[in-house]
DSSP file (Angstrom, degrees, kcal/mol; ACC not computed):
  #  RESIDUE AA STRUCTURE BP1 BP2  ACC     N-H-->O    O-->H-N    N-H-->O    O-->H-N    TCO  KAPPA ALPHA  PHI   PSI    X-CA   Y-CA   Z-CA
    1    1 A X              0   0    0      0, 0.0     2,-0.2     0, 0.0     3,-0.0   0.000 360.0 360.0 360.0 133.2    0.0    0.0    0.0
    2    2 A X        -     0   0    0      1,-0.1     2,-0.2   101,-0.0   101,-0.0  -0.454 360.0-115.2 -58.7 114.1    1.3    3.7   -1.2
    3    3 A X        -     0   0    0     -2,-0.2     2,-0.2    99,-0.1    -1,-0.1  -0.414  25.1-125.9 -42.8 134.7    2.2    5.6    1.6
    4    4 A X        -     0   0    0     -2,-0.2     2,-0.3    -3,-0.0     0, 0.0  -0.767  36.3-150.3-107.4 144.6   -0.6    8.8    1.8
    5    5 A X        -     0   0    0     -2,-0.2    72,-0.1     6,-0.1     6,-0.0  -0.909  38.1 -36.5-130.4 128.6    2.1   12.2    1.9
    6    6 A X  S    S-     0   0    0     -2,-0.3     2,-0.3    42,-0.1    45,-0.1   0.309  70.1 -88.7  52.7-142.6    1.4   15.7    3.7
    7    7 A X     >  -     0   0    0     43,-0.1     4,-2.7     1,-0.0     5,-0.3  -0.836  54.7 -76.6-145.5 174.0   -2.1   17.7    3.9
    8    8 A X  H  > S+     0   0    0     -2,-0.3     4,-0.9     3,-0.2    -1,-0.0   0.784 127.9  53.2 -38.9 -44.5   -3.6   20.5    1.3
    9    9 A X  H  4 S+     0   0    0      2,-0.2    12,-0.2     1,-0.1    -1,-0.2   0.991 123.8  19.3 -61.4 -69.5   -1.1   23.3    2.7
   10   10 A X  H  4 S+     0   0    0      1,-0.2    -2,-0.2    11,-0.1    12,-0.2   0.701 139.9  30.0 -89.2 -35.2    2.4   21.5    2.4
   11   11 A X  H  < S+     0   0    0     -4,-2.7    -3,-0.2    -6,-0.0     2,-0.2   0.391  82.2 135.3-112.0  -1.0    1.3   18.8   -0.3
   12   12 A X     <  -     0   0    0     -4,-0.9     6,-0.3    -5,-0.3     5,-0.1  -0.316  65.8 -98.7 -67.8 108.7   -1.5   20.2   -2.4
   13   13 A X  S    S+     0   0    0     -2,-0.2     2,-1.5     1,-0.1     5,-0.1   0.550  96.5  84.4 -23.8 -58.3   -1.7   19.9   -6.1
   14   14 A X     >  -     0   0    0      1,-0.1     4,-2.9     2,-0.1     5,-0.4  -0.161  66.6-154.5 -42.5  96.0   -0.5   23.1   -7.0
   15   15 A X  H  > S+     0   0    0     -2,-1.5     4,-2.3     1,-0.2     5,-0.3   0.847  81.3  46.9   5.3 -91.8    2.8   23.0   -7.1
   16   16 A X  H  > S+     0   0    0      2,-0.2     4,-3.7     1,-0.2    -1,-0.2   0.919 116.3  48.9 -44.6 -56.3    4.0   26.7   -6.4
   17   17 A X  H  > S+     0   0    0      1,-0.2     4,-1.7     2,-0.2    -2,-0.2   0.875 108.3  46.7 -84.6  -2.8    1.8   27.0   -3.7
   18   18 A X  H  X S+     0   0    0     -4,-2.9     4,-2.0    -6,-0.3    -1,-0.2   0.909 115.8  53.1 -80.5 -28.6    2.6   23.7   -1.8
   19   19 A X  H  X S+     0   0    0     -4,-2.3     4,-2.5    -5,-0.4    -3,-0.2   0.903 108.8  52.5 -73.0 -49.8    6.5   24.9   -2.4
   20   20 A X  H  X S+     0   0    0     -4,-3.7     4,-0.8    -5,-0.3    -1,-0.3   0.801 104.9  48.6 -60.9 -28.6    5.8   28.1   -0.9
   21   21 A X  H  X>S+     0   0    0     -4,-1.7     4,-1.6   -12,-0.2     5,-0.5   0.729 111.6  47.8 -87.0 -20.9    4.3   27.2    2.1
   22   22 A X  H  <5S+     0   0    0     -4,-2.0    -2,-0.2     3,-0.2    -3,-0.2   0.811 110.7  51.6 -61.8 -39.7    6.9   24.8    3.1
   23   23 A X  H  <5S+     0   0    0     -4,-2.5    -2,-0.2     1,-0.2    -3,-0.1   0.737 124.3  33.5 -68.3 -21.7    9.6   27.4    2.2
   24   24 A X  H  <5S+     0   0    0     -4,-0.8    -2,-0.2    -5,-0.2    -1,-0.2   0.763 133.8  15.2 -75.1 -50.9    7.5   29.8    4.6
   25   25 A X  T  <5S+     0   0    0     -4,-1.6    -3,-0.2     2,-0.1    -2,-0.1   0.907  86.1 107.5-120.3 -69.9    6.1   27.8    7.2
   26   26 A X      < -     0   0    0     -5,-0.5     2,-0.4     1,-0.1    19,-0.2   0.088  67.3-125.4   7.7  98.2    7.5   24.6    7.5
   27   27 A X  E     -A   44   0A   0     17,-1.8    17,-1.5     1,-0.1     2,-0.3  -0.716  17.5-124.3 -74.3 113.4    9.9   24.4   10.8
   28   28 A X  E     +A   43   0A   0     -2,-0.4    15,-0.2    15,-0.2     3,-0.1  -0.527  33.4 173.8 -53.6 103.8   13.5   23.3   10.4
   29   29 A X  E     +     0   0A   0     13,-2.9     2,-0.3     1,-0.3    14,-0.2   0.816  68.8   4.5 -86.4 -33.5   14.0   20.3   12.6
   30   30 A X  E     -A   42   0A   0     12,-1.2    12,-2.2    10,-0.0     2,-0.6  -0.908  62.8-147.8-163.1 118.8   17.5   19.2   11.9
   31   31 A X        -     0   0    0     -2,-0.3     3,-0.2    10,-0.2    10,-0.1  -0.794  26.5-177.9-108.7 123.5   19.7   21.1    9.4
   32   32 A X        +     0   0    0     -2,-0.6     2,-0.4     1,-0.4    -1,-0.2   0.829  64.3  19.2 -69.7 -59.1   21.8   18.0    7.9
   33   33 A X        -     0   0    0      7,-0.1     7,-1.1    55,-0.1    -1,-0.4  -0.987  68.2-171.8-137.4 114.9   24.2   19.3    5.6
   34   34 A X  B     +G   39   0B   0     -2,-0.4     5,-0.2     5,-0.2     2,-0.1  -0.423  29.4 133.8-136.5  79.4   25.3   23.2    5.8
   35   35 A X        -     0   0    0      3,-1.8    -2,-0.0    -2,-0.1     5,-0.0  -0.023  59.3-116.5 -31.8 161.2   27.5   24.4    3.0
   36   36 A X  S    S+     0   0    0     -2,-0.1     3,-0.1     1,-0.1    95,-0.0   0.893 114.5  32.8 -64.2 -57.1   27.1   27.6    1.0
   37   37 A X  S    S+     0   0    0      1,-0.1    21,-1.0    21,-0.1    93,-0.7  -0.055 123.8  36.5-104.0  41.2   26.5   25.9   -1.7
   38   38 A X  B     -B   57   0A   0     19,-0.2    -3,-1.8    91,-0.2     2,-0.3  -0.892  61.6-169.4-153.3 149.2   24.9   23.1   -0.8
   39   39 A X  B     -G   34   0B   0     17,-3.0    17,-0.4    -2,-0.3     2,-0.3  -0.972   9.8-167.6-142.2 121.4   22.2   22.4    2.1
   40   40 A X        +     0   0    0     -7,-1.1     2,-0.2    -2,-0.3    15,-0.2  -0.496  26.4 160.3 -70.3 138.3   20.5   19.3    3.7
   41   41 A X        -     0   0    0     13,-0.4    13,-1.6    -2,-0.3     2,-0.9  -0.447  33.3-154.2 178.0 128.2   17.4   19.9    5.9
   42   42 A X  E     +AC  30  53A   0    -12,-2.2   -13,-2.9    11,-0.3   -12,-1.2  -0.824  25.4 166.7-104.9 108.6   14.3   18.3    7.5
   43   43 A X  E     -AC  28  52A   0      9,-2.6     9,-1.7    -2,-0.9     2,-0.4  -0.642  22.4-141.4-116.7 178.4   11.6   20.6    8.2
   44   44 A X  E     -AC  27  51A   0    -17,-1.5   -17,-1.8    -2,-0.2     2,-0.3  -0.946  20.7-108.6-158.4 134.2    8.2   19.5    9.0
   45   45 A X     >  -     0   0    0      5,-2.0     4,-1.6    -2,-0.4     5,-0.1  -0.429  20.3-147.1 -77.6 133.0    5.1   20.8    8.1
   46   46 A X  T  4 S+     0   0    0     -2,-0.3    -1,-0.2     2,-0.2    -2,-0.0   0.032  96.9  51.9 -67.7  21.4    2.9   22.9   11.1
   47   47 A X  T  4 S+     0   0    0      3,-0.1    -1,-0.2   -40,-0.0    -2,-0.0   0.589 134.1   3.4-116.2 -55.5   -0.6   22.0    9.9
   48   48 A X  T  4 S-     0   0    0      2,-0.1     2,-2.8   -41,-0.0    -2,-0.2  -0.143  89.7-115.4-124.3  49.3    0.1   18.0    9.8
   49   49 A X     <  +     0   0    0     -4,-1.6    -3,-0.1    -5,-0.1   -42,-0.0   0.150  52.4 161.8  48.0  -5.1    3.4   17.3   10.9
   50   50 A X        -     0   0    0     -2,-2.8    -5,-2.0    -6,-0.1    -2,-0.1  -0.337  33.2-139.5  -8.8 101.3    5.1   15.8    7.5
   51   51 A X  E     -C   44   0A   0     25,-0.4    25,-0.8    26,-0.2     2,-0.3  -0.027  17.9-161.9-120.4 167.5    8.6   15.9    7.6
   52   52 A X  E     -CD  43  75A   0     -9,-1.7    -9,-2.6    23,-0.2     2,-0.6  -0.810  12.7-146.1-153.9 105.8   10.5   17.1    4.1
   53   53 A X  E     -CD  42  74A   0     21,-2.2    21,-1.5    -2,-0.3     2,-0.4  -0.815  23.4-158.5 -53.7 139.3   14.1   16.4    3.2
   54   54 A X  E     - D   0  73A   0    -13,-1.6   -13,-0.4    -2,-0.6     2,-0.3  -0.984  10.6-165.1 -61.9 131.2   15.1   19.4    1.3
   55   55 A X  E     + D   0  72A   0     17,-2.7    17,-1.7    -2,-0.4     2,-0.2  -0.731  10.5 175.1-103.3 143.7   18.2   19.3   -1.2
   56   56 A X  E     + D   0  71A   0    -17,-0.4   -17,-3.0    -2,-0.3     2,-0.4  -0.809   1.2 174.4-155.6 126.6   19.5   22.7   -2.3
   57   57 A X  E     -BD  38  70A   0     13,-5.8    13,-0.9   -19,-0.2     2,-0.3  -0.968   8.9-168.5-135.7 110.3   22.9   22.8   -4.6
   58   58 A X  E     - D   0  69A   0    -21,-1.0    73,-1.9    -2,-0.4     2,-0.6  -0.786   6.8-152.0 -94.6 154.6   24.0   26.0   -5.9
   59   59 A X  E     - D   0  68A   0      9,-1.1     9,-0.5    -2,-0.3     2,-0.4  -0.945  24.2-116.4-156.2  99.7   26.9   26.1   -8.8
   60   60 A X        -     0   0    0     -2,-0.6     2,-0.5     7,-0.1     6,-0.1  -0.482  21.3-153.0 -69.3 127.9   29.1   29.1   -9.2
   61   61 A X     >  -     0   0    0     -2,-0.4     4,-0.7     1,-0.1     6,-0.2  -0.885  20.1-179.0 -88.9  93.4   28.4   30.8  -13.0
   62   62 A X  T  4 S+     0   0    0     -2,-0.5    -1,-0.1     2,-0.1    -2,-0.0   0.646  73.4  45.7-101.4  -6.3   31.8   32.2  -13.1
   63   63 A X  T  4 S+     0   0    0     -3,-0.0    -1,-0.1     3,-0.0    -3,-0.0   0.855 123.6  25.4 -66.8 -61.3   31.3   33.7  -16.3
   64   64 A X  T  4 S-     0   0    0      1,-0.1    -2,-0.1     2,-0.1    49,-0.1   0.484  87.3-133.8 -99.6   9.9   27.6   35.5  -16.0
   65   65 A X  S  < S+     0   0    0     -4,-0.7     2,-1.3     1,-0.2    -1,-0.1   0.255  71.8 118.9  77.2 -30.1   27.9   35.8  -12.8
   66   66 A X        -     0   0    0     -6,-0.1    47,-0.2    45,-0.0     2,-0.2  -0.632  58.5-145.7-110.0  84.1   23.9   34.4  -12.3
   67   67 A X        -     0   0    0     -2,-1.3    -7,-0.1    -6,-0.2     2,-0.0  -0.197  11.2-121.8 -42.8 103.5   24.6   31.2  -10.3
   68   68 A X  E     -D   59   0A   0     -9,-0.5    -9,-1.1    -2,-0.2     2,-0.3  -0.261  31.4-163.7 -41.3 113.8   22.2   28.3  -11.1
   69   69 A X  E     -DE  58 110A   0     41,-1.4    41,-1.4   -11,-0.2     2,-0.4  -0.955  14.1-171.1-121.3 155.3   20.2   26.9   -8.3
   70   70 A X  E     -DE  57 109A   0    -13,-0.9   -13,-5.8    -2,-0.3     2,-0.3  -0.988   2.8-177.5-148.5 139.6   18.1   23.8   -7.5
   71   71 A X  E     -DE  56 108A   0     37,-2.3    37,-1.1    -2,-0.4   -15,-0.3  -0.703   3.0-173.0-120.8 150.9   15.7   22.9   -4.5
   72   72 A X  E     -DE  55 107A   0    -17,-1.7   -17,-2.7    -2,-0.3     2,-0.4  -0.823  10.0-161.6-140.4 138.2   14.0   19.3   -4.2
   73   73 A X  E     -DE  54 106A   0     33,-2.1    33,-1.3    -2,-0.3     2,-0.4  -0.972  14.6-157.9-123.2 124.8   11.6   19.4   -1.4
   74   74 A X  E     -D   53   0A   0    -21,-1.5   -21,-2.2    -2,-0.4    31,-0.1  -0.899  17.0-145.9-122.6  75.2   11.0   15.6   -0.6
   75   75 A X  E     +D   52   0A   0     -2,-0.4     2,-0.3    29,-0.3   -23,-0.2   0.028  36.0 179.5 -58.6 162.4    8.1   14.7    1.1
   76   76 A X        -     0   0    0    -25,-0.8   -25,-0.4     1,-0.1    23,-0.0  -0.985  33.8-105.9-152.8 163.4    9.7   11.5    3.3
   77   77 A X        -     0   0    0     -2,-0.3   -26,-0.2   -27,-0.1    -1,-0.1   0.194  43.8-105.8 -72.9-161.0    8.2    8.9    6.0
   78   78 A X  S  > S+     0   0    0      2,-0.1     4,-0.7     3,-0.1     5,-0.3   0.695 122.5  59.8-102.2 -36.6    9.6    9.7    9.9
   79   79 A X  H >> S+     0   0    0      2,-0.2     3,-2.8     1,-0.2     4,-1.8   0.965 107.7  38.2 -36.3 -68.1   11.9    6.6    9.2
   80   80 A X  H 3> S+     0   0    0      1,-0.4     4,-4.5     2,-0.3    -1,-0.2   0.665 110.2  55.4 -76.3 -22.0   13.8    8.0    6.3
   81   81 A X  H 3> S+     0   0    0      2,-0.2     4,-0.8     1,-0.1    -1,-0.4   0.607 111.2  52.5-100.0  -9.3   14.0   11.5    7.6
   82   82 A X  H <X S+     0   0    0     -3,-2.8     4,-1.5    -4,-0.7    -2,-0.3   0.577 111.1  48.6 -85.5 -19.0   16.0    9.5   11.1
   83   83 A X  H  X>S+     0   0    0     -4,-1.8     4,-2.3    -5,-0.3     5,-0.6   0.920 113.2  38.1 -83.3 -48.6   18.3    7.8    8.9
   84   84 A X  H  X5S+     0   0    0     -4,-4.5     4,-1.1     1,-0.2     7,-0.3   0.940 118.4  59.5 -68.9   3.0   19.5   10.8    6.6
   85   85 A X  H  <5S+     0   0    0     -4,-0.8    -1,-0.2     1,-0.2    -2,-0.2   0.874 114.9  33.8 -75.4 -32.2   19.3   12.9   10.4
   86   86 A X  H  <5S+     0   0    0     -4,-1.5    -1,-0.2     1,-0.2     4,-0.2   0.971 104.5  69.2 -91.4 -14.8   21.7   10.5   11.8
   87   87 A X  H ><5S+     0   0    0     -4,-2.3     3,-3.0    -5,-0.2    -1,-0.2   0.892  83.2 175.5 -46.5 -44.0   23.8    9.9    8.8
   88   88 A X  G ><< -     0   0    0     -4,-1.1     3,-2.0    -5,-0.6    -1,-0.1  -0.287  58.6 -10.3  67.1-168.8   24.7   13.3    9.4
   89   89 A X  G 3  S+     0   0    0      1,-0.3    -1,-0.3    -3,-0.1    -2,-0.1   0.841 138.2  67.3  -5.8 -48.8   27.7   15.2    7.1
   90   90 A X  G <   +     0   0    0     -3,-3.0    -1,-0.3    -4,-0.2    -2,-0.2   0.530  67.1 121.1 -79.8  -7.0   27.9   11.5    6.1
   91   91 A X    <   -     0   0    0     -3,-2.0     2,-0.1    -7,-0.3    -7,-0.0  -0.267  64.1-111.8 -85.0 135.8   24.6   10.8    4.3
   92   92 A X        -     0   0    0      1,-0.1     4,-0.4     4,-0.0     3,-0.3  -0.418   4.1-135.3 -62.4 130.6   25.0    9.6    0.6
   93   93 A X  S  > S+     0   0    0      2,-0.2     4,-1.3     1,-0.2     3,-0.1   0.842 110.2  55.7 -36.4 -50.3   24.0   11.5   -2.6
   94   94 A X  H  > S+     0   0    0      2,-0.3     4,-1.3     1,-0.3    -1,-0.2   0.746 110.2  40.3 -46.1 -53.1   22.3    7.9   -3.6
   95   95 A X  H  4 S+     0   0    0     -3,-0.3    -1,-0.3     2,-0.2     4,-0.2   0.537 110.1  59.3 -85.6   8.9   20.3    7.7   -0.6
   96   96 A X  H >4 S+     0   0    0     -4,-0.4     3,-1.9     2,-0.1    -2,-0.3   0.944 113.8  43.5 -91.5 -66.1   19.5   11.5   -0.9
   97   97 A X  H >< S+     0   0    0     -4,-1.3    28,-2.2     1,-0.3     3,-0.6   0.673 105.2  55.2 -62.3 -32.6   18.1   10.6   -4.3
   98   98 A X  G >< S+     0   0    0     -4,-1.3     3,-2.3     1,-0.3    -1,-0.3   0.584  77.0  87.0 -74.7  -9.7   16.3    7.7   -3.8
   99   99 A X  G <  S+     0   0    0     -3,-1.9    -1,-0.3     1,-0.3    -2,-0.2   0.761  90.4  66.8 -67.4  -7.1   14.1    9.2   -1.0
  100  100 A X  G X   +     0   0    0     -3,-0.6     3,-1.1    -4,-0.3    23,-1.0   0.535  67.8 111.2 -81.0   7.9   12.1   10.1   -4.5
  101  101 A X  T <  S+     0   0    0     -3,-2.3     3,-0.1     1,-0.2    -3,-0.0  -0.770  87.0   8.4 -97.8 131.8   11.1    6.6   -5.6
  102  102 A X  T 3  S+     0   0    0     -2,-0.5     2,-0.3     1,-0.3    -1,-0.2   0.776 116.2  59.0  80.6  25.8    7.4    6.3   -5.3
  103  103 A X  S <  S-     0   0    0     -3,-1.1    20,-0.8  -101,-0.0     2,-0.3  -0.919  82.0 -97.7-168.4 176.8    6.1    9.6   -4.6
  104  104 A X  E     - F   0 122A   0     -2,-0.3   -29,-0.3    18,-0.2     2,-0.3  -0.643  31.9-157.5 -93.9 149.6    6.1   13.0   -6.1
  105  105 A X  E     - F   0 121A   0     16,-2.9    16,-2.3    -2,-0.3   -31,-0.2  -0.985  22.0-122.1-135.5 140.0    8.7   15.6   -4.9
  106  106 A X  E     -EF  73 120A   0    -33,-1.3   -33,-2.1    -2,-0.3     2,-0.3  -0.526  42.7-177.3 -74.6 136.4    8.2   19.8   -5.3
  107  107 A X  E     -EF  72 119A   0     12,-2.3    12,-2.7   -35,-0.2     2,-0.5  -0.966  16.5-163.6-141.5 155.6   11.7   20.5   -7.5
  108  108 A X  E     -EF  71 118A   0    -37,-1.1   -37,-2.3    -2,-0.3     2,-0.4  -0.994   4.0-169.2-144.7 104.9   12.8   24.3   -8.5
  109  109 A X  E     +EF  70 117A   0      8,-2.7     8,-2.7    -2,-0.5   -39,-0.2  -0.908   7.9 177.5-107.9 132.6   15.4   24.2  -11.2
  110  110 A X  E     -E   69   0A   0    -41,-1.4   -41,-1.4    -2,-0.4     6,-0.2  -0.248  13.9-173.1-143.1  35.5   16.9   27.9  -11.6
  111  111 A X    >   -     0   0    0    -43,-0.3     3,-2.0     1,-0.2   -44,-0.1  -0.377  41.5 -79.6 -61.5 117.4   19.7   27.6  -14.3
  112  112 A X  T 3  S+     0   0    0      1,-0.3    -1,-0.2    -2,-0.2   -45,-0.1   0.354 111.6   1.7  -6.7 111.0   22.0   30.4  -15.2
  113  113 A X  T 3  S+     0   0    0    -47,-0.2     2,-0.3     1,-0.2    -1,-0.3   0.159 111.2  91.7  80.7 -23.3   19.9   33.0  -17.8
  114  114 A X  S <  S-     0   0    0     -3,-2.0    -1,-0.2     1,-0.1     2,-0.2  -0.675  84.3 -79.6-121.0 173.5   16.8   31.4  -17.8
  115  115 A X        -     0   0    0     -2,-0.3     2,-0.2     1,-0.1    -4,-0.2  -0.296  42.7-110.3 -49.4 109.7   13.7   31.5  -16.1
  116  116 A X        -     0   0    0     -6,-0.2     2,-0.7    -2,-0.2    -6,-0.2  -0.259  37.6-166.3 -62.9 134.4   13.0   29.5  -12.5
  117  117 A X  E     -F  109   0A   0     -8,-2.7    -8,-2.7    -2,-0.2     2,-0.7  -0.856   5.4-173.4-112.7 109.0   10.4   26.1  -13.3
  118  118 A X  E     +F  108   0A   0     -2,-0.7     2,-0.4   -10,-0.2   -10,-0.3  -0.891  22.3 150.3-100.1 143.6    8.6   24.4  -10.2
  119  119 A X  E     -F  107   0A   0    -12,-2.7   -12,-2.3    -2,-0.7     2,-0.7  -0.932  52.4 -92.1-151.4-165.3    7.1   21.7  -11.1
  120  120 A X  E     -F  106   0A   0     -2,-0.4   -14,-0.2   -14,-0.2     2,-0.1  -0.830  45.0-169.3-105.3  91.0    6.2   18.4   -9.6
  121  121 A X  E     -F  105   0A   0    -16,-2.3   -16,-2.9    -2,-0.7     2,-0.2  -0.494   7.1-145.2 -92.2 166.5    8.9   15.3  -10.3
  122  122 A X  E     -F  104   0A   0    -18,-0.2     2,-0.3    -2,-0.1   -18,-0.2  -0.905  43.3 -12.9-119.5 104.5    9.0   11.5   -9.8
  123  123 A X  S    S+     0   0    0    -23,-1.0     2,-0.4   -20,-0.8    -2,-0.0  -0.954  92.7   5.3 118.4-164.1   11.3    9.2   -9.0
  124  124 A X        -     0   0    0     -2,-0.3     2,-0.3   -24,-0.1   -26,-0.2  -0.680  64.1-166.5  -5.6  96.5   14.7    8.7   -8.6
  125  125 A X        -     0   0    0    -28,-2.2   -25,-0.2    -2,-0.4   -26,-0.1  -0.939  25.9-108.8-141.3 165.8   16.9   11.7   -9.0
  126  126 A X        -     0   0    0     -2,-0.3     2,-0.5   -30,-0.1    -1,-0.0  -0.061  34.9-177.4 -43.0 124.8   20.7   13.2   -9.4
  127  127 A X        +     0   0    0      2,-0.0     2,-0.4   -72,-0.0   -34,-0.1  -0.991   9.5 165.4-121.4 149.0   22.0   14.9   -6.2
  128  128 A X        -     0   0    0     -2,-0.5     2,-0.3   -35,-0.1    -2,-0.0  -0.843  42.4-106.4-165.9 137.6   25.1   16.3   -6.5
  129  129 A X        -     0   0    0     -2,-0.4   -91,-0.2   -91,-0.1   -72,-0.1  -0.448  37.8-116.9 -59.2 107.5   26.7   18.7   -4.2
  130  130 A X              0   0    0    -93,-0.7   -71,-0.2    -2,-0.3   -93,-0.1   0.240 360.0 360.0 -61.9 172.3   27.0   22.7   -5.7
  131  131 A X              0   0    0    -73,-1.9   -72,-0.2   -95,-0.0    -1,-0.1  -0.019 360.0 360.0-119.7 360.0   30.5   24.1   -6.1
């Protein structure tokens, strides 16, 4: 059986707004990973208690100067959000990616010159640690 993921606020078919209210509202329980450019973090949402890895990898543009960013907001069980919390510094790109198999995840792709896209992914995805 599909684990059922977050409430209307934090999880809510739009996109945009579900991304905004986590980035807003959403309480930082245990900050994972703190880089400049790159950030770990488990917040959890204040309406129904959801927990969310977030990934965020930023990538110095040393020509134009307008540094490329990506967010994945990762809705996650209370298991998976104690493993990458104790993993600590140590926690794998691999298992960072995989928390995406079998649910939708909020992602914000921000690439040098163009226009930021949220949209809604699936699956399996890349992490790899900004520069």
């Amino acid at each position: 059986m599909e684990h059922e993921f977050g409430c209307a606020a934090c999880y809510g078919e739009d996109v945009e707004t579900a991304m905004d209210f986590v980035l807003k509202h959403a309480r930082e329980s245990d900050r994972v990973v703190d880089h400049s450019h790159f950030g770990v973090s488990v917040r959890v949402c204040p309406e129904c208690g959801q927990r969310f890895v977030m990934i965020f990898a930023e990538y110095v543009d040393w020509v134009h100067s307008e540094d490329p960013q990506y967010f994945d907001v990762v809705p996650v069980t209370e298991n998976e959000a104690e493993r990458v919390v104790a993993a600590g510094r140590g926690v794998s790109l691999d298992t960072l990616g995989k928390l995406g198999h079998g649910r939708r995840r909020m992602s914000s792709e921000w690439p040098s010159g163009e226009p930021k896209v949220i949209s809604w992914r699936t699956g399996w995805f890349e992490v790899r640690p900004g520069d």
